[in-house]
N, C-alpha and C positions, 0 to 999 in steps of 0.2 A: 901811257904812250899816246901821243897826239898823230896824227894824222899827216900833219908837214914831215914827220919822223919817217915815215912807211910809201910816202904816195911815190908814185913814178912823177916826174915833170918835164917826160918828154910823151907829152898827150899825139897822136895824130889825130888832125884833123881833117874835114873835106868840108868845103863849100853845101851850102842847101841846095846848088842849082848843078849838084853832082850828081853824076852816075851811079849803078852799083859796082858798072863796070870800072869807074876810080874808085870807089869803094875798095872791091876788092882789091884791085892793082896796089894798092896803098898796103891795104891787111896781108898780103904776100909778100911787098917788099919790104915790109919792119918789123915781119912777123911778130903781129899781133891780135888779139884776138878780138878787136873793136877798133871803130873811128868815132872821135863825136863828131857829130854836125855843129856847124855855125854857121853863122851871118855875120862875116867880118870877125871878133871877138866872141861874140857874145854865143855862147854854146844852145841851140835848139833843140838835141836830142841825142840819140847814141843807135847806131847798128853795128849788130855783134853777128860774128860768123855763122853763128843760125840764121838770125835774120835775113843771112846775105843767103846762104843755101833754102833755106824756105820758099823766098821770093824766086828765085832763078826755079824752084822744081814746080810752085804754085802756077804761075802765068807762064813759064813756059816760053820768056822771050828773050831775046839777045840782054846781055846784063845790060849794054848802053841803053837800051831803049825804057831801062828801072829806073824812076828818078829817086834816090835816098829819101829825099823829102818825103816820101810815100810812106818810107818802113823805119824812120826815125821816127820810134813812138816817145811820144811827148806823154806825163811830164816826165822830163829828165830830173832825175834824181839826184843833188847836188848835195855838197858839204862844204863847210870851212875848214881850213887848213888847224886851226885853234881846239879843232874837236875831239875827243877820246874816239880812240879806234873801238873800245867795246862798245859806246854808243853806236856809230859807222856798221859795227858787225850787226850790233841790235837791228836799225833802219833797212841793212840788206836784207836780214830776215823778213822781219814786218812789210817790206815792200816787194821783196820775192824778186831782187835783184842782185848779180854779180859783179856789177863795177857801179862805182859811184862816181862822178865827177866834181873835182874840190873846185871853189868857186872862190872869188874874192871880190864882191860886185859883180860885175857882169863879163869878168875874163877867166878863162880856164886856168887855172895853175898846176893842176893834176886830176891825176887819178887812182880810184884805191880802189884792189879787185881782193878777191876772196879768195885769189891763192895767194898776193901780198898779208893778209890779216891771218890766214894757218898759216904761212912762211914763218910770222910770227908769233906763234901763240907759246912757244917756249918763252918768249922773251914779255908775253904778257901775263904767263902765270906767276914768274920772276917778283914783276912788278907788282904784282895784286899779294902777291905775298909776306912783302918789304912792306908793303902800303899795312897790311893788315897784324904784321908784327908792330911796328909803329905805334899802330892805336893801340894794342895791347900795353905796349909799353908806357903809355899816356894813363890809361885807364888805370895800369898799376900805382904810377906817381903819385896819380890824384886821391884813389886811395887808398893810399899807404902815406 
């Protein structure tokens, strides 16, 4: 299963020269659990509703006066659309993160979170299974 298969492609996003307080306004009103950040297209980072509660209990200031720019930790973590999702689950591992943002150049096209990838893990034991009958069935042809 690829990646274009599973991603969401309706990303929000917020400007770098945003608030937390748009931040959150956004993450309340599309209920979700992250924004990336951009500049124009081009994605600079990701703040998740930790993030967003961290900052506001840390400093202790009006959310407006948080600029994202601050708590959008870079690198962002990107993927193509063309990729296998168990690679995508490998890399969330190894990188100790929960959303990936799919990339195509330098424009967002989605995103794929770690309850999209268990959402489907019935559906990619399936395929590892098919896949792994297959070979057997090859292995047998050849010889025999």
């Amino acid at each position: 299963m690829l990646v274009q298969e599973l991603m969401t492609t309706d990303v929000v996003t917020v400007e770098t020269d945003a608030t937390l307080d748009d931040a959150v306004g956004k993450l309340l009103a599309e209920g979700v659990g992250s924004v990336v950040v951009v500049d124009g297209e081009t994605p600079t980072g990701i703040v998740t509703e930790t993030d967003a509660l961290g900052a506001a209990h840390e400093r202790g200031q009006p959310l407006g006066a948080i600029a994202v720019r601050d708590l959008a930790h870079p690198p962002l973590v990107t993927t193509d659309p063309d990729r296998t999702v168990q690679r995508v689950a490998r890399t969330m591992a190894e990188e100790g993160v929960k959303k990936i943002v799919v990339t195509e150049g330098l424009s967002v096209l989605g995103i794929v979170t770690l309850t999209d990838v268990v959402y489907h893990v019935a559906d990619l034991r399936k395929e590892a299974a098919a896949a792994a009958e297959d070979l057997a069935e090859r292995d047998w042809r050849h010889d025999g």
